[in-house]
VOZA-443120 format. One line per field, with one value per residue: residue number from 1; residue in one letter; x, y, z of N, C-alpha, C in turn. Coordinates in steps of 0.2 Angstrom, whole numbers, plus 5000, padded with zeros to 4 digits. Layout:
N
n	[NUM ...];
res	[A ...];
npx	[X ...];
npy	[Y ...];
npz	[Z ...];
capx	[X ...];
capy	[Y ...];
capz	[Z ...];
cpx	[X ...];
cpy	[Y ...];
cpz	[Z ...];
This chain:
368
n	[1 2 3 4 5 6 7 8 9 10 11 12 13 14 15 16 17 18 19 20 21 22 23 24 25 26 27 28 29 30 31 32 33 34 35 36 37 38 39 40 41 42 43 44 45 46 47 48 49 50 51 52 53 54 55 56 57 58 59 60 61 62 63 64 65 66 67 68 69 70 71 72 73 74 75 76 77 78 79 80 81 82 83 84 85 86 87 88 89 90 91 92 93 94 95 96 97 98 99 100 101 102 103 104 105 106 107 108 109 110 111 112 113 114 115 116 117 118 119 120 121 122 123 124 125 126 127 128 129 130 131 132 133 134 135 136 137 138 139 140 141 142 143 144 145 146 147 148 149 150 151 152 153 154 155 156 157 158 159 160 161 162 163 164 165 166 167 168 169 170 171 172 173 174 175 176 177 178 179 180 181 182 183 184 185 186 187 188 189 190 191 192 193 194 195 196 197 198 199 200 201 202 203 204 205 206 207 208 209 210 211 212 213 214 215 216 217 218 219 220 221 222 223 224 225 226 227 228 229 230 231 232 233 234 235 236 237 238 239 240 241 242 243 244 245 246 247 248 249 250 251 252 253 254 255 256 257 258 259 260 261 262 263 264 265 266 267 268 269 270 271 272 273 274 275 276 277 278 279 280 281 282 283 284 285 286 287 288 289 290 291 292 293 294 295 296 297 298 299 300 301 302 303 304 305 306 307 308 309 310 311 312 313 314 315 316 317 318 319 320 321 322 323 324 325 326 327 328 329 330 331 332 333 334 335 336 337 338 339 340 341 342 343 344 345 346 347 348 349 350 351 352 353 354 355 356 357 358 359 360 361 362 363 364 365 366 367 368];
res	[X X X X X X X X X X X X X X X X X X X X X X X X X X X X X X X X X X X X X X X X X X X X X X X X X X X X X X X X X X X X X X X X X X X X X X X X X X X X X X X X X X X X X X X X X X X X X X X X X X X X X X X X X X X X X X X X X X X X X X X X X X X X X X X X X X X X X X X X X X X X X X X X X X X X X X X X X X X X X X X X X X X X X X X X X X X X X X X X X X X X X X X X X X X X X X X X X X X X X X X X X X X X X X X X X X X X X X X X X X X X X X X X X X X X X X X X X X X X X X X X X X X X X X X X X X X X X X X X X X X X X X X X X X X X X X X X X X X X X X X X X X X X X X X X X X X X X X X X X X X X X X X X X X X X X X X X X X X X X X X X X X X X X X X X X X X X X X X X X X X X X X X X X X X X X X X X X X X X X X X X X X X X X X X X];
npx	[5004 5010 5024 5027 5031 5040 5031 5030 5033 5029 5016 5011 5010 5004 5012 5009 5013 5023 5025 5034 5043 5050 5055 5064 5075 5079 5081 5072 5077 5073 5068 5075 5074 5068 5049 5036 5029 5038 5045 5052 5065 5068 5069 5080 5091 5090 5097 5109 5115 5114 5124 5135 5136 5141 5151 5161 5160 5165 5177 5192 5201 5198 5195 5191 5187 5187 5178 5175 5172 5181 5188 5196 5207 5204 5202 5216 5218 5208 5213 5225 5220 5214 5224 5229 5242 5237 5238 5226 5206 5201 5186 5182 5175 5167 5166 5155 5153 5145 5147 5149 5152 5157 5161 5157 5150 5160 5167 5159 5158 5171 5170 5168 5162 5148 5143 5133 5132 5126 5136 5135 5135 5146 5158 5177 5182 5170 5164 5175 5171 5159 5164 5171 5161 5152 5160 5165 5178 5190 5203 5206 5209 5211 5209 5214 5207 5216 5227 5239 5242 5258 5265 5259 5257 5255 5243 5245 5256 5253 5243 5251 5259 5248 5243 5256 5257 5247 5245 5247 5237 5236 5241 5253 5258 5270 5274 5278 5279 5269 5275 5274 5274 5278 5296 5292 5283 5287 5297 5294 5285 5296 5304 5295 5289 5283 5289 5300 5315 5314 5307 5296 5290 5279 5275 5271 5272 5265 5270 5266 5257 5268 5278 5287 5278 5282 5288 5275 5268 5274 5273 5262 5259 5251 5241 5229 5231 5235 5230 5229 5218 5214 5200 5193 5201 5197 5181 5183 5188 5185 5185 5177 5167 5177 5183 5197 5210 5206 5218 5227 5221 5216 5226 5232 5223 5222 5237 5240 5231 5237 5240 5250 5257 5263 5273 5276 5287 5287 5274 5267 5260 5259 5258 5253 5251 5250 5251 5246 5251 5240 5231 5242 5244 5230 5231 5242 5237 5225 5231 5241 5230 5227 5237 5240 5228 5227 5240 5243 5255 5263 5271 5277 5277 5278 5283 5296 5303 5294 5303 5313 5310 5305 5316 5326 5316 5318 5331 5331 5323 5328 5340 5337 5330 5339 5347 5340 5343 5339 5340 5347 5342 5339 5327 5322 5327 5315 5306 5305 5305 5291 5283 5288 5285 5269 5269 5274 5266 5254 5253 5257 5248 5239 5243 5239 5227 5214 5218 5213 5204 5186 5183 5194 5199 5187 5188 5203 5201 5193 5192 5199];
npy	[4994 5007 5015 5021 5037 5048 5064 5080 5087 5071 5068 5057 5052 5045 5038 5035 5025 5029 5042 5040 5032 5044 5053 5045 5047 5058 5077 5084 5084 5096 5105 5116 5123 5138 5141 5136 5146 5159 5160 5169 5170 5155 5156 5162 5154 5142 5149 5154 5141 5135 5142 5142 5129 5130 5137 5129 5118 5124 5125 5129 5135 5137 5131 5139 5135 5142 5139 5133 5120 5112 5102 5086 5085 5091 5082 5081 5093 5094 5081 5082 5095 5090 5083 5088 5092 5096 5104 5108 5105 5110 5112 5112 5123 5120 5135 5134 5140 5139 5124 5112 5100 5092 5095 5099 5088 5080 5088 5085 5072 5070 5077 5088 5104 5110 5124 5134 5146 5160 5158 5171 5180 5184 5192 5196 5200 5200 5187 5179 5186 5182 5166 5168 5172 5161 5150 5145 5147 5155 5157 5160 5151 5153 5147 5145 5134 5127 5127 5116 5110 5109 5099 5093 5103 5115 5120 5125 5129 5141 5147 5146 5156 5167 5167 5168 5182 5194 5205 5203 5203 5193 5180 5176 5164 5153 5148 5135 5131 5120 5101 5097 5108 5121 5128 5142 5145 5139 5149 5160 5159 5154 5167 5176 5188 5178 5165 5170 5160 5166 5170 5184 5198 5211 5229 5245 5252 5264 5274 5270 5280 5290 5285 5281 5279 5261 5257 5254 5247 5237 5234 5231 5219 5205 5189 5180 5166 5158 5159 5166 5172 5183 5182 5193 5204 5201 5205 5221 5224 5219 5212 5216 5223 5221 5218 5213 5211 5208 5206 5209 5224 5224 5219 5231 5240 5235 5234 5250 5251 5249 5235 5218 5209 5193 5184 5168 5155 5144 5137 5130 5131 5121 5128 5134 5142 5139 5151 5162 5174 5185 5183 5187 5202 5206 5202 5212 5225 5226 5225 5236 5245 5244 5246 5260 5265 5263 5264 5276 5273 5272 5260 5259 5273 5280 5280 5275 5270 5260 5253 5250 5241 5234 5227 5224 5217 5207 5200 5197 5186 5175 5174 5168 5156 5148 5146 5134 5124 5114 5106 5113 5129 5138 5139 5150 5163 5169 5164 5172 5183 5184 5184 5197 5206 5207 5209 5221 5231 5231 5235 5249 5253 5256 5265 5276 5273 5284 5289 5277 5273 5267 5255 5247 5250 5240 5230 5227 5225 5211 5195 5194];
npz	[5000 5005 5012 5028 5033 5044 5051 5055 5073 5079 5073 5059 5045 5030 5014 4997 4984 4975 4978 4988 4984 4974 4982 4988 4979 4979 4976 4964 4946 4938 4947 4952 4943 4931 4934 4925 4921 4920 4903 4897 4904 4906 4889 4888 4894 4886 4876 4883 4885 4873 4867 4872 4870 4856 4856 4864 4853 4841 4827 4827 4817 4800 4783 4768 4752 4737 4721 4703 4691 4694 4691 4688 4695 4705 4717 4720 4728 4739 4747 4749 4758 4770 4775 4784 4798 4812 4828 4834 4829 4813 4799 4782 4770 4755 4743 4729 4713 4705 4697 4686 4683 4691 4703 4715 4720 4721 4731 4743 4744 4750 4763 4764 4766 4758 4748 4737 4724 4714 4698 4688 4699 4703 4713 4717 4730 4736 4735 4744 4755 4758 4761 4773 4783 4782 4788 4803 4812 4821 4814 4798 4781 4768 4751 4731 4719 4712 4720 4727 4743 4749 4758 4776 4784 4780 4785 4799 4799 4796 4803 4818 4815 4817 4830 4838 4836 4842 4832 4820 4804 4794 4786 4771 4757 4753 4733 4723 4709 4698 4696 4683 4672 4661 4655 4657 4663 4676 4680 4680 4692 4701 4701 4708 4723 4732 4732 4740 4751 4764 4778 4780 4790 4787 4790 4795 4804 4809 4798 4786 4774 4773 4765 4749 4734 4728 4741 4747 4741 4743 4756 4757 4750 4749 4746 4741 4733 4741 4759 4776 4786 4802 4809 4817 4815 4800 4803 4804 4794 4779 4763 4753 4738 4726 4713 4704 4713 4726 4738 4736 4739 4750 4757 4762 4767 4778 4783 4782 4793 4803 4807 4805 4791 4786 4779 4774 4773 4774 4774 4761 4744 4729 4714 4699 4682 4665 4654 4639 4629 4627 4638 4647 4644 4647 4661 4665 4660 4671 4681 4682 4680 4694 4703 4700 4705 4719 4725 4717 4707 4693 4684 4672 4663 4649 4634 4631 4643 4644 4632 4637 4649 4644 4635 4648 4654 4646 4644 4656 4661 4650 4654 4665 4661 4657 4663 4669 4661 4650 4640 4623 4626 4615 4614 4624 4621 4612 4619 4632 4626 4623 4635 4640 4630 4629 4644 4649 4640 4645 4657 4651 4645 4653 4663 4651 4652 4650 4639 4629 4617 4619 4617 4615 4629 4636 4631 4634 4648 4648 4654 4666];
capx	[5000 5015 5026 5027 5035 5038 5029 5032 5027 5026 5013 5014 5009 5005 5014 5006 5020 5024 5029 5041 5050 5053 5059 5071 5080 5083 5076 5069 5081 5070 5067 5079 5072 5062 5044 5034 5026 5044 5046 5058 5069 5069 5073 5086 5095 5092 5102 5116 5118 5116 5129 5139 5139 5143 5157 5165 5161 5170 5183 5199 5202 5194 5197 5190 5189 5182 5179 5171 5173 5189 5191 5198 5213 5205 5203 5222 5220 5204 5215 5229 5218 5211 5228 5235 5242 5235 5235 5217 5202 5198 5184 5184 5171 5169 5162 5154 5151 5142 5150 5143 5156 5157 5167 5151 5150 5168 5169 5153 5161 5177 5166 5169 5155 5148 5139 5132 5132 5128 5142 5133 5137 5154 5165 5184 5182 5164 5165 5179 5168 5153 5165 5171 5153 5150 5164 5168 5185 5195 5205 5201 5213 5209 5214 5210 5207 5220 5233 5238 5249 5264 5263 5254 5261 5253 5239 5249 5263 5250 5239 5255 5261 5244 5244 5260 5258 5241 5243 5246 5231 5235 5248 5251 5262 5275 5272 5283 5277 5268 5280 5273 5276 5285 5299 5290 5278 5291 5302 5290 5283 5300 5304 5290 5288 5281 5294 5308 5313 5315 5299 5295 5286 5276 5272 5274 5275 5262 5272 5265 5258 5275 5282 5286 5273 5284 5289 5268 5266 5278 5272 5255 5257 5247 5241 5224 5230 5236 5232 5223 5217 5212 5194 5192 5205 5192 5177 5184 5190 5182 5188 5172 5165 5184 5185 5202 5217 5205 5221 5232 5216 5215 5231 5234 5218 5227 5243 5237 5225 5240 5242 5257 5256 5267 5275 5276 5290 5285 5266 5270 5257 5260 5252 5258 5247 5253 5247 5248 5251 5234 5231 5246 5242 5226 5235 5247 5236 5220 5238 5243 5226 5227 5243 5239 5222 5231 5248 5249 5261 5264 5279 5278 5275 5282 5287 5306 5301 5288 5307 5320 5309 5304 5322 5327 5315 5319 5338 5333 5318 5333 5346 5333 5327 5345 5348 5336 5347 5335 5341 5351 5341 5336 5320 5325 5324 5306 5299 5305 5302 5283 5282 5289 5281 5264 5266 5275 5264 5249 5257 5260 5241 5236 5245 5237 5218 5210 5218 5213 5196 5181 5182 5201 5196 5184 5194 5207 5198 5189 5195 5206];
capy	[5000 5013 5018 5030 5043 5054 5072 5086 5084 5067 5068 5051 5053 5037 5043 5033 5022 5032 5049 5037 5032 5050 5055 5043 5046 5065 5083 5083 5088 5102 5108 5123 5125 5144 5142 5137 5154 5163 5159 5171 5167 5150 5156 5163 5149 5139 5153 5153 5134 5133 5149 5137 5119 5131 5138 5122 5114 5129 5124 5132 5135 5135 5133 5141 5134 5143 5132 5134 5116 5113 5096 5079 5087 5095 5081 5081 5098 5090 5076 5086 5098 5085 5077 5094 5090 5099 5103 5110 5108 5112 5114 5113 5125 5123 5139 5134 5147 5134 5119 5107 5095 5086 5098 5099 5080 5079 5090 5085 5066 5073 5078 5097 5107 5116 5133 5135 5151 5160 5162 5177 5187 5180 5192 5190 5202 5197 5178 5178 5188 5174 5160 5168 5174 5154 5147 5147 5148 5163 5160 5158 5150 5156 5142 5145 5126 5123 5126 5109 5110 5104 5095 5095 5110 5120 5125 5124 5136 5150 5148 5148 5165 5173 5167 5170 5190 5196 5212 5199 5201 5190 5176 5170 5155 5151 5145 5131 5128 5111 5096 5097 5114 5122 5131 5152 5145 5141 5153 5166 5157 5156 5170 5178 5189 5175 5160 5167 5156 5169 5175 5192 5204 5221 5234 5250 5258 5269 5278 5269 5286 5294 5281 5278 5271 5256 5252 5254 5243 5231 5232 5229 5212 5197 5182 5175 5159 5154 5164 5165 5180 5184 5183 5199 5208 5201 5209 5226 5224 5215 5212 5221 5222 5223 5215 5211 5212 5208 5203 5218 5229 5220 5221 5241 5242 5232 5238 5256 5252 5246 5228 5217 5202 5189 5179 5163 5151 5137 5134 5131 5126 5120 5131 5137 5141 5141 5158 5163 5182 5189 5185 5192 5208 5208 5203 5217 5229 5226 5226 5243 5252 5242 5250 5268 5267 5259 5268 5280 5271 5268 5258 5261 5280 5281 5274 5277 5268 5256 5252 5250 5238 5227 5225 5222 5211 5200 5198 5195 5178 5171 5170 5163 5152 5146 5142 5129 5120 5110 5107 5118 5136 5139 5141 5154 5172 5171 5162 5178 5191 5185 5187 5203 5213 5210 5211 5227 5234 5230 5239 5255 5256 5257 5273 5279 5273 5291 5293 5273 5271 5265 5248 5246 5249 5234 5223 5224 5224 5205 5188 5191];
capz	[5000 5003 5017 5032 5033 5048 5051 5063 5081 5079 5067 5054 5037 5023 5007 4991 4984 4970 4980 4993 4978 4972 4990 4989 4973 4981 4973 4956 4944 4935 4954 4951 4936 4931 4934 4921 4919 4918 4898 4895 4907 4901 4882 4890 4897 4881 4870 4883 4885 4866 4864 4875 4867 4851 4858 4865 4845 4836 4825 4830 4812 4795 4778 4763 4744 4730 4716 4698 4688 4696 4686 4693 4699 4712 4722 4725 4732 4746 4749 4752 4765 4773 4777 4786 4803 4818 4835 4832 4823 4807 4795 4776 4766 4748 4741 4724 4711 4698 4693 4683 4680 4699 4706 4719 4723 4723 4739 4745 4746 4753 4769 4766 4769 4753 4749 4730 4721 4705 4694 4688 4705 4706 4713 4719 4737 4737 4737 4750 4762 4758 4761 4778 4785 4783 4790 4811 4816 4822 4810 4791 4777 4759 4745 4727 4719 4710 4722 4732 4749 4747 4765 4780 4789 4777 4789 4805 4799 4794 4811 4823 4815 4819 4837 4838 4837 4840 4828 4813 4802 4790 4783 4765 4758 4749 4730 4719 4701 4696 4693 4674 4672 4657 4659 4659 4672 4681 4680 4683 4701 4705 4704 4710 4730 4735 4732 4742 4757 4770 4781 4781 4792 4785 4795 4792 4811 4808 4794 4778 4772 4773 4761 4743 4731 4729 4747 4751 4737 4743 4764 4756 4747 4751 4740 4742 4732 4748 4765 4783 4791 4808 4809 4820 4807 4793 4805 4803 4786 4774 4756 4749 4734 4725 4709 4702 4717 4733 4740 4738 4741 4760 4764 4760 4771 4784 4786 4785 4800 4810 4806 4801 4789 4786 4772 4777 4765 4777 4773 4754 4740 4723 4711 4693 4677 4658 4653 4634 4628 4627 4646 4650 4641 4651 4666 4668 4661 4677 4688 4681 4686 4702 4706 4699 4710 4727 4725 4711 4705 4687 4683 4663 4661 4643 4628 4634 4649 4641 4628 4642 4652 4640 4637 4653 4656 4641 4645 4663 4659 4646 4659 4670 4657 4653 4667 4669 4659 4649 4632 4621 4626 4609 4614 4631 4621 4613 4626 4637 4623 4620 4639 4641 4626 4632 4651 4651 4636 4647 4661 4650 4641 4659 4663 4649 4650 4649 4632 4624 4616 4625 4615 4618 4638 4636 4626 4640 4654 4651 4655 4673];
cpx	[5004 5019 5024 5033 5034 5036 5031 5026 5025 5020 5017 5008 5009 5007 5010 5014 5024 5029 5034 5045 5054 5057 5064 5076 5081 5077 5075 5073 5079 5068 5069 5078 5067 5054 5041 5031 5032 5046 5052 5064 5072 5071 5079 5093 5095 5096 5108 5119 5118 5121 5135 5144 5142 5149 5165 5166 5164 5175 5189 5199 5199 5196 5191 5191 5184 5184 5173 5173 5180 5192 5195 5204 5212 5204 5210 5223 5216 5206 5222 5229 5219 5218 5233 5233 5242 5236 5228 5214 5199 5193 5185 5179 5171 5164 5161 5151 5146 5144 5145 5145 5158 5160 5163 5152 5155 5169 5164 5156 5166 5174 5168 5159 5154 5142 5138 5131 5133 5134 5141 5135 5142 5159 5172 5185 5176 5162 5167 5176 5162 5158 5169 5167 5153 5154 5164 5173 5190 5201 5202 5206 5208 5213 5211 5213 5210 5228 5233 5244 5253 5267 5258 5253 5259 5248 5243 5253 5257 5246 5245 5259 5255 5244 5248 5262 5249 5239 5245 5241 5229 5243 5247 5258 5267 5271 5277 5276 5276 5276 5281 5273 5280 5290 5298 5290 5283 5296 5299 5287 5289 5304 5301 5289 5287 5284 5300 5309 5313 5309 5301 5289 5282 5270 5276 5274 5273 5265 5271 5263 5261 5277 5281 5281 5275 5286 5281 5266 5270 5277 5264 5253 5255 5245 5238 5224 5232 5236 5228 5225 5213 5203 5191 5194 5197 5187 5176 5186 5190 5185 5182 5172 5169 5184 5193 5206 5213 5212 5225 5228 5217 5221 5234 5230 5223 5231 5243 5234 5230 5243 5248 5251 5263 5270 5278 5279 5288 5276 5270 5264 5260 5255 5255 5254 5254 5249 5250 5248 5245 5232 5235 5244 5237 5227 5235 5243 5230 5228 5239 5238 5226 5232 5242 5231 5222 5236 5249 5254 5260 5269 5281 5275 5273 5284 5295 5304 5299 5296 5312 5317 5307 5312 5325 5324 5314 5324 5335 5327 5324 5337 5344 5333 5333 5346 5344 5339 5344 5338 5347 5349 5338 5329 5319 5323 5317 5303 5301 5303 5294 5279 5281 5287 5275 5264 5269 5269 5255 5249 5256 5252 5236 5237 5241 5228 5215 5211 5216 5204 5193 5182 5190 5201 5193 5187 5200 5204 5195 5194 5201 5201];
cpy	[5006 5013 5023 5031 5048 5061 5073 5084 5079 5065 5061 5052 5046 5042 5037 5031 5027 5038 5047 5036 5039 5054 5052 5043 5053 5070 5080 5086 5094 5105 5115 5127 5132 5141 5142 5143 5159 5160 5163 5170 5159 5150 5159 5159 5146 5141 5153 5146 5132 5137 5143 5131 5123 5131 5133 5116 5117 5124 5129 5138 5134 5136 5133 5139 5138 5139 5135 5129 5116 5106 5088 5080 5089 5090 5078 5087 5097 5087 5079 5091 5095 5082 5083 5091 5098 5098 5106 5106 5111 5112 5116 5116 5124 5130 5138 5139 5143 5128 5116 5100 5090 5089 5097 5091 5076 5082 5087 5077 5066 5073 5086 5100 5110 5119 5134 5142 5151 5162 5170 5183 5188 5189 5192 5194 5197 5191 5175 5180 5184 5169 5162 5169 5167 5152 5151 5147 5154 5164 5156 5157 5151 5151 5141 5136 5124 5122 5119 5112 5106 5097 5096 5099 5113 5125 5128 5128 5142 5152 5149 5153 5170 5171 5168 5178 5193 5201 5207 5198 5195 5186 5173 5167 5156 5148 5141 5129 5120 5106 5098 5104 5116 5126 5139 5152 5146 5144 5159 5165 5158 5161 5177 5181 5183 5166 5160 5162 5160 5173 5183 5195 5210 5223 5239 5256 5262 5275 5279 5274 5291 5290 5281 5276 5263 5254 5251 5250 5235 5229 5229 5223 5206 5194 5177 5169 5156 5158 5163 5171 5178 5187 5191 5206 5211 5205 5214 5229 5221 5216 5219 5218 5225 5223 5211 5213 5212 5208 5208 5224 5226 5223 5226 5241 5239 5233 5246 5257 5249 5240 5226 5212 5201 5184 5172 5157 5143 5132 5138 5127 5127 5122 5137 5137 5141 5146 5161 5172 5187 5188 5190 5199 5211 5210 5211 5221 5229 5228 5234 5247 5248 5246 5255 5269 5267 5268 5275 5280 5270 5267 5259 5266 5282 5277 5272 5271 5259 5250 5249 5243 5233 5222 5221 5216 5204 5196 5195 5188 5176 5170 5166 5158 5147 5141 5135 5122 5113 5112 5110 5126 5137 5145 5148 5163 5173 5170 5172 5183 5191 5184 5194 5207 5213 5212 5218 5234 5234 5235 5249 5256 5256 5263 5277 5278 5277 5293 5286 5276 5266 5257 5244 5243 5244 5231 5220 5218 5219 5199 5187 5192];
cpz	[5000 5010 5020 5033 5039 5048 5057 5069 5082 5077 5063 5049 5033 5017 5003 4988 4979 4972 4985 4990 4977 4978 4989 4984 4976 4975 4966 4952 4939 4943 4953 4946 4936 4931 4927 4916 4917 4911 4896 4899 4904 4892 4884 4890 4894 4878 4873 4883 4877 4863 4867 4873 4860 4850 4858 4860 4842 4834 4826 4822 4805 4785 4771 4758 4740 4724 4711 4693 4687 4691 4691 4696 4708 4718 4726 4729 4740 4748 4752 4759 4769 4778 4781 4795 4807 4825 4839 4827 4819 4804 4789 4772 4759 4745 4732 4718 4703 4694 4691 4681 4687 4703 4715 4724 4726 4730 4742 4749 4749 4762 4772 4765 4762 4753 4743 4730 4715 4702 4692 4691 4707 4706 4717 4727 4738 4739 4742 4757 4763 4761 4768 4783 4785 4785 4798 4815 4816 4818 4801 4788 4769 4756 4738 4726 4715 4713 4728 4737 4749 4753 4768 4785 4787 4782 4796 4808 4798 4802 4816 4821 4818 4826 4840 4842 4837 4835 4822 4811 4798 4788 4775 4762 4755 4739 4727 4713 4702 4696 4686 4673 4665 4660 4658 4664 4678 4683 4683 4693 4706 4707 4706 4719 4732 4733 4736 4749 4764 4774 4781 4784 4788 4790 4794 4800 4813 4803 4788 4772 4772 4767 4753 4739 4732 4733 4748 4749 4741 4751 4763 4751 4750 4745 4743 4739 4738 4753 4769 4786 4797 4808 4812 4816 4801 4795 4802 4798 4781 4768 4753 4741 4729 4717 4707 4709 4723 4738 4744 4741 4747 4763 4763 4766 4777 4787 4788 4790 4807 4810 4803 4796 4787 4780 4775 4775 4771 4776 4762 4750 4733 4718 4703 4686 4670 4654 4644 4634 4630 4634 4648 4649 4646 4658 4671 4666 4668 4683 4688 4683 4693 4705 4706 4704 4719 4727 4724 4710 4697 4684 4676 4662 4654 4640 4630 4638 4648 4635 4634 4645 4649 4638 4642 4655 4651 4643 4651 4662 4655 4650 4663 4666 4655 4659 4672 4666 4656 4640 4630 4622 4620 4609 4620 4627 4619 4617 4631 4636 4624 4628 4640 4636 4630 4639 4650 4645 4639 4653 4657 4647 4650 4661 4659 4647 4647 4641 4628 4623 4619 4622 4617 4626 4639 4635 4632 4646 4655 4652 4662 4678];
């Protein structure tokens, strides 16, 4: 029938079996609990214990791919992520701009997260600020999808420079030319800012507007094929809606605000196009108003200028190219020259925008 239980003043009480059980298991564990009437309270105490379990689930770390029919290759660059050694967790986004060719499925089987968009609205700040908005880690690795890590330190080295120094906004990599590579491609990667082996700071000390065009240019270089920014950084100073040069655009803004960034020869990917003349053309002219608009700098003024520099930079790709030591050379001055006309010729009709015609300006302007 039930147990007794003592009352006050010796008072004896029969409890119903049901409430002597509960007695004996101790308080009820919603006892402490808001009153059913107090609802906001209670949505309270959901948000933080849900802000909580999110907190203690955060990935440390995150990394960013944009991809538009990256092709079967890219799954050596997933594979490659994927295989990077931590003392953190990471996350993988893919940011999709419209593939149609598996690029999608391919990350999706990987076990990266993915994020579709139209190609249509595709642009190259724009994207970046989508694909770190969705991603959770305090810091953020940017990787376009044809570059592969050349290890698994890749991530590891660019996150222990921002921890490092809290005023580091941003780190970017190293790059080494494909294997299969001809010998421009790699000629030009390697000798490119961002191939030498030795780290480099920028920071300008609060003087950067005292300085040079070409020091400002050269404290404000980074290189979204390979990088990770400081989430909080990124808060404050978002790529925007850039077009060509998000990268340089960021880290001018950056450093000007105070910031260092970092060159980083130890997080290294593998990354090297084969580019024919007509790019290049378009290339270096989008380069030349990116610098006359940053900077005002224009490194080809003049025909004079526009003559010396293409020169120069013929002899100096041939020495390069020789020294490769592939064959008999033969091949070493066109390949250099039919680099050097267009880029420096792309370079110098930028200087002079204001005087090309409107169809000219267009003509340039597409395909970078």
């Amino acid at each position: 029938m039930g147990e007794r239980a003592e009352g006050g003043e010796g008072r004896r009480q029969v409890l119903q079996e049901g409430h002597a059980r509960r007695l004996a298991r101790g308080p009820h564990p919603g006892s402490g609990r808001p009153r059913r009437g107090d609802g906001r309270t209670r949505y309270r105490e959901v948000l933080r214990r849900r802000e909580e379990y999110r907190e203690l689930n955060r990935p440390k770390a995150s990394v960013v791919l944009l991809t538009l029919n990256a092709g079967p290759a890219f799954e050596d660059t997933l594979r490659a992520v994927f295989s990077q050694r931590t003392a953190f967790d990471f996350e993988v986004l893919v940011l999709d701009s419209g593939s149609t060719d598996g690029t999608v499925e391919m990350a999706g089987r990987s076990g990266a997260h993915v994020h579709r968009t139209a190609s249509s609205t595709f642009d190259h700040g724009a994207a970046r600020d989508l694909g770190v908005s969705l991603s959770k880690g305090d810091f953020v690795a940017l990787l376009v999808q044809d570059a592969v890590p050349l290890d698994n330190l890749w991530l590891a080295s660019m996150v222990e420079d921002l921890e490092a120094d809290p005023s580091v906004a941003g780190v970017y990599g190293r790059q080494v030319p494909r294997p299969d590579s001809g010998p421009l491609a790699r000629v030009l990667v390697e000798n490119a800012p961002t191939a030498g082996p030795a780290r480099r700071v920028q920071s300008a000390g609060g003087t950067y507007e005292t300085l040079a065009p070409p020091e400002r240019r050269a404290l404000a270089l980074f290189d979204n094929v390979s990088s990770c920014l400081r989430r909080e950084v990124w808060e404050e100073i978002p790529f925007g809606q850039t077009g060509f040069g998000e990268d340089l655009r960021w880290g001018k803004r950056a450093v000007e605000s105070g910031h260092k960034l970092v060159y980083e020869p130890r997080s290294a990917v593998v990354h090297s196009h084969e580019r024919g003349p007509l790019y290049n053309l378009r290339r270096h002219y989008a380069e030349g108003l990116l610098l006359l608009d940053l900077f005002d700098l224009a490194p080809v003024p003049s025909l004079l200028v526009l003559l010396k520099n293409t020169l120069l930079a013929s002899a100096h790709l041939t020495r390069r190219l020789l020294l490769l030591d592939e064959g008999s050379g033969w091949w070493a001055l066109p390949l250099a020259v039919g680099y050097a006309v267009p880029s420096q010729l792309g370079l110098y009709l930028a200087a002079r925008r204001d005087g090309l015609p409107a169809r000219l300006n267009a003509f340039l302007g597409k395909g970078v």
